[in-house]
N, CA and C of each residue as an Amber inpcrd file, in Angstrom:
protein
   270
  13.1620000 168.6200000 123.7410000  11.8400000 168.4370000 124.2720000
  10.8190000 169.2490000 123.4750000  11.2640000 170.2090000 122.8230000
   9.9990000 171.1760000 122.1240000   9.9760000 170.8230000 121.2130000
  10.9270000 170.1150000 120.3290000  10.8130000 169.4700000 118.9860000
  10.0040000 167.8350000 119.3980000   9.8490000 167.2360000 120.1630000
   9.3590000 166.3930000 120.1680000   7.6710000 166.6780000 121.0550000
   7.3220000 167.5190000 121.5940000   6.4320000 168.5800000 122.2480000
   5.7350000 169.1080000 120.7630000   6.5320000 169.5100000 119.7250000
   5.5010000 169.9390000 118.9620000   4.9550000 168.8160000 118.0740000
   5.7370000 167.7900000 117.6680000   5.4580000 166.9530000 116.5590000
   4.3940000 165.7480000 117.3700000   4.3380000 165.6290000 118.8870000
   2.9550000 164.9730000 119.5060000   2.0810000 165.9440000 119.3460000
   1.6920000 167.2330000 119.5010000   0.9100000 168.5870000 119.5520000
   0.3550000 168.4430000 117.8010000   1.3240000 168.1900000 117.2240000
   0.7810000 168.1710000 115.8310000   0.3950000 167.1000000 115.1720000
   0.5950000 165.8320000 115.7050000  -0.2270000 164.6350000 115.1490000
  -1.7110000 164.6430000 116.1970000  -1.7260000 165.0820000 117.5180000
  -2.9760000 165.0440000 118.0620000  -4.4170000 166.4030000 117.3310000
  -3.4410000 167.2240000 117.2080000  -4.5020000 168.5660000 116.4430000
  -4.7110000 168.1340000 115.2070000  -3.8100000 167.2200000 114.3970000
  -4.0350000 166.6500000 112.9390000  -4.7430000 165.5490000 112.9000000
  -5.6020000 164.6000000 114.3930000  -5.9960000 164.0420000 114.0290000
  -5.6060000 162.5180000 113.4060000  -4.0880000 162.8010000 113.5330000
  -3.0500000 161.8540000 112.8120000  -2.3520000 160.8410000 113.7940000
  -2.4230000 159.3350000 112.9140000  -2.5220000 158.0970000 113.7370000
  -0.9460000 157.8350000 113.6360000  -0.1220000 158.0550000 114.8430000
   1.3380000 157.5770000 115.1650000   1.5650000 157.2090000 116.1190000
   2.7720000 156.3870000 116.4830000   3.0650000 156.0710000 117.7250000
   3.1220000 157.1140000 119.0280000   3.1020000 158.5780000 118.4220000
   3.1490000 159.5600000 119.2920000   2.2690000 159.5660000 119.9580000
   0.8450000 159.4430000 119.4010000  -0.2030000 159.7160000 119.8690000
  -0.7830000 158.8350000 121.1070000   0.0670000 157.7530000 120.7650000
  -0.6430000 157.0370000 122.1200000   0.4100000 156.5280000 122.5490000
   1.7160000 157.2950000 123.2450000   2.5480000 157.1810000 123.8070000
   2.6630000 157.4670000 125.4270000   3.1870000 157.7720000 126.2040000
   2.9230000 157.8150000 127.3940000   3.3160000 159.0080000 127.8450000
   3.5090000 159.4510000 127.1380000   3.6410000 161.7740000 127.7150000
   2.0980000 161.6890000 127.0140000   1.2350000 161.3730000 126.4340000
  -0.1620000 161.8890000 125.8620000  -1.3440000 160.6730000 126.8010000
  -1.7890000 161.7420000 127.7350000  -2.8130000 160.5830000 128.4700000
  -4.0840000 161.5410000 128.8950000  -5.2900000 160.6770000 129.3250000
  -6.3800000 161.2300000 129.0530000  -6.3090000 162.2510000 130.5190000
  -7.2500000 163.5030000 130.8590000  -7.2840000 163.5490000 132.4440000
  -8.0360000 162.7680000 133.1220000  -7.5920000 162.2300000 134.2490000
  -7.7960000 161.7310000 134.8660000  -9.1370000 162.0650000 135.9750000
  -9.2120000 162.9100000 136.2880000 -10.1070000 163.7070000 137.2130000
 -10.5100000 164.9680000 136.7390000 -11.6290000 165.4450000 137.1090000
 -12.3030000 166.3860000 136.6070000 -12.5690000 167.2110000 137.5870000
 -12.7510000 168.5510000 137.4240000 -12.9700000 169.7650000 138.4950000
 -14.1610000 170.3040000 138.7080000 -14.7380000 170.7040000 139.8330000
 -15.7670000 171.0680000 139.8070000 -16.6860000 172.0250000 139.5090000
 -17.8650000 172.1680000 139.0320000 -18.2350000 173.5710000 138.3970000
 -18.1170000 174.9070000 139.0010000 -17.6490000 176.3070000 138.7470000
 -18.0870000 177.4700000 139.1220000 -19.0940000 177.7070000 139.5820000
 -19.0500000 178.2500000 140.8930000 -18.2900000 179.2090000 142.0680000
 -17.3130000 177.9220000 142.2660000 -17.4900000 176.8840000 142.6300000
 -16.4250000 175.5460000 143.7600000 -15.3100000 175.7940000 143.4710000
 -14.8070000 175.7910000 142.1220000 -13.7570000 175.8430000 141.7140000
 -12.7730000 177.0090000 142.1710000 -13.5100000 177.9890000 142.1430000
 -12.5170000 179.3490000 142.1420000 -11.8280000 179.3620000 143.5490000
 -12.8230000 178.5570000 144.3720000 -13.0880000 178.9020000 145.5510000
 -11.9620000 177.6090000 146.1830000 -12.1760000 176.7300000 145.7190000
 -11.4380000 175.2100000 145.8290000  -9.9080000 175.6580000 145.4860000
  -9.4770000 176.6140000 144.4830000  -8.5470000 176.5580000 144.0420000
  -7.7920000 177.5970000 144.7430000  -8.7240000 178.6220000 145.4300000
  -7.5920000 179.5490000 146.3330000  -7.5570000 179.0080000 148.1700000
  -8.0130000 177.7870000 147.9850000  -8.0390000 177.1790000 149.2470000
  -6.4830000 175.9900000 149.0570000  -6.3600000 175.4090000 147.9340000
  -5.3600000 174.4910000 147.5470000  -4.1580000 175.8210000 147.3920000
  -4.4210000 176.7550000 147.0260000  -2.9390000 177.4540000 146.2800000
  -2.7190000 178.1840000 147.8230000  -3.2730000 178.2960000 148.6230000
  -3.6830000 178.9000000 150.0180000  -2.4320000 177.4570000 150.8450000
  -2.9180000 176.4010000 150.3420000  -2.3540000 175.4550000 151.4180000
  -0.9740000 175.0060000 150.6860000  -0.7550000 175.3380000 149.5900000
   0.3770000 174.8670000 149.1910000   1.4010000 176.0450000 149.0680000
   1.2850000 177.4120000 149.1090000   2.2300000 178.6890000 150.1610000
   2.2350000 178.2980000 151.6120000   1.3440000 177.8530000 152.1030000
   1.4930000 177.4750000 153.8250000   2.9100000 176.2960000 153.9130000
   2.5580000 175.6290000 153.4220000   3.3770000 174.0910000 153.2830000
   4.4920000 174.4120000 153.0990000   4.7880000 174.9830000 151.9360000
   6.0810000 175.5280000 151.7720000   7.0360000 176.6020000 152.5750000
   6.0900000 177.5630000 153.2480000   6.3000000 178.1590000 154.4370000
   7.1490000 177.4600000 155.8670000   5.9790000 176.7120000 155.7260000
   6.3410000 176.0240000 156.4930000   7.8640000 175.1600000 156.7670000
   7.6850000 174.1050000 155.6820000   8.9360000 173.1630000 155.4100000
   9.9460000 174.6060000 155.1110000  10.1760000 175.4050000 154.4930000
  11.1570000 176.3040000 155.0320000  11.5620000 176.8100000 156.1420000
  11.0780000 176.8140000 156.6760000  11.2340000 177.0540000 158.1890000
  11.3940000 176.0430000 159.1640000  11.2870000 174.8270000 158.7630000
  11.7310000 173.8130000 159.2050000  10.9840000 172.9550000 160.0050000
   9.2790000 173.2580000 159.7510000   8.4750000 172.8260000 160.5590000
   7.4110000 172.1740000 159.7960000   6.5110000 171.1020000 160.2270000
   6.1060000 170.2840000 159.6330000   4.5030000 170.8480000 159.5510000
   3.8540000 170.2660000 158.3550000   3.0900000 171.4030000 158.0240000
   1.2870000 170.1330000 158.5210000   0.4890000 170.9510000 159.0200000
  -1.0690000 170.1600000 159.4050000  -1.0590000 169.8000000 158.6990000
  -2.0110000 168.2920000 159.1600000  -2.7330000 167.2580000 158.0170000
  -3.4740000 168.0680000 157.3080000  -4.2140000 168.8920000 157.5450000
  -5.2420000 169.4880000 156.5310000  -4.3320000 170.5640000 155.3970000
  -3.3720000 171.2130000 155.5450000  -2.4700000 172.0780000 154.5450000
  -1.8940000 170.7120000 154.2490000  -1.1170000 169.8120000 154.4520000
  -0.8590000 168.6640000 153.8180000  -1.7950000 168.0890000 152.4960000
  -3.1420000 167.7500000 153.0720000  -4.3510000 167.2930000 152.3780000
  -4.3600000 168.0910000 151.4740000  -4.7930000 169.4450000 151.4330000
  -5.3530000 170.2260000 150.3140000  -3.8040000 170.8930000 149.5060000
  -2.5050000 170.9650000 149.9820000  -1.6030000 171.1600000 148.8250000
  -1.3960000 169.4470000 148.1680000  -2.0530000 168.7570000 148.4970000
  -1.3640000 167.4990000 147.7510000  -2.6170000 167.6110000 146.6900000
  -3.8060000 168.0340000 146.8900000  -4.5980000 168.4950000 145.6000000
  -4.2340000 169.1400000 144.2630000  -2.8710000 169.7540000 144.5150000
  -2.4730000 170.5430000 143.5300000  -1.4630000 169.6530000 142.5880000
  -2.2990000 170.2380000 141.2780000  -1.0180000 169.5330000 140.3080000
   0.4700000 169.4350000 140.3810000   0.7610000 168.0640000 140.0500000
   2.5560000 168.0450000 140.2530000   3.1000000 169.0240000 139.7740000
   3.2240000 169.6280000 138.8800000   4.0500000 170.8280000 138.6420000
   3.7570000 172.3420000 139.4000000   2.4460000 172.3200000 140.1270000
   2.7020000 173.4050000 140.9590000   3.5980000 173.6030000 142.1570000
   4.0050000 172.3540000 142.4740000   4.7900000 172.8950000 143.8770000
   6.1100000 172.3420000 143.7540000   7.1500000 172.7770000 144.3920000
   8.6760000 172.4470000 143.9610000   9.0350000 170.7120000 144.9240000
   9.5100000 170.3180000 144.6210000   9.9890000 169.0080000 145.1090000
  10.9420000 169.2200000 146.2090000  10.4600000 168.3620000 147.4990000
  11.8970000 168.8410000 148.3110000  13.5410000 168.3920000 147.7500000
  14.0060000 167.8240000 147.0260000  15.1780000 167.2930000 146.1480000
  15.5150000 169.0450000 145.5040000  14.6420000 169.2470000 144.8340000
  14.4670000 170.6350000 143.8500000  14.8800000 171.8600000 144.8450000
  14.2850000 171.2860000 146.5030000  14.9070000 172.9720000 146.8360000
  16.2700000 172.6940000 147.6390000  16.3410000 171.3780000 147.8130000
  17.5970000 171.0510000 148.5220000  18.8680000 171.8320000 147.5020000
  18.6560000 171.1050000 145.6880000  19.6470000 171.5420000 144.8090000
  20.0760000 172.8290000 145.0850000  18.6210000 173.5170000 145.2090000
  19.0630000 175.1780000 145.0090000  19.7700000 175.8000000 145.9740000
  19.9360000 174.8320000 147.2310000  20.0480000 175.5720000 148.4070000
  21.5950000 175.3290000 148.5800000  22.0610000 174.3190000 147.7170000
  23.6270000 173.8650000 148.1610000  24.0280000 173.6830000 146.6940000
């Protein structure tokens, strides 16, 4: 993965026209964030609801629509997958 991680990283910084470049690990963002103060403020409200959530579902209890709502704001790689903690757990 890092050998193929660097050689997309290095045809996009080079500017350089390959199949890498417009492959489907390289895509535009999608959504945009909002300007400072919102942001800082937006983002310890999401990282706020996505420790609750997880709290929660550890403990075996189902977590408010609104901590629902605002951890599903958070990028896929911030929060662990329930599959991901099942593995770890057995």
């Amino acid at each position: 993965m890092a050998y193929l991680g660097g050689k997309i990283l290095t045809t996009l910084l080079t500017a350089g026209e390959s199949e890498l470049a417009h492959s489907a690990l390289v895509r535009p963002v999608t959504r945009g964030f909002p300007p400072e103060p919102f942001r800082f403020v937006g983002a310890h409200f999401v990282r706020g609801a996505v420790r609750r959530r997880d709290d929660l579902e550890h403990a075996g209890r189902k977590p408010d629509l609104l901590t629902r709502w605002l951890a599903g704001l958070a990028p896929s790689g911030v929060t662990p997958s329930k599959a991901n903690l099942r593995a770890r757990k057995g």
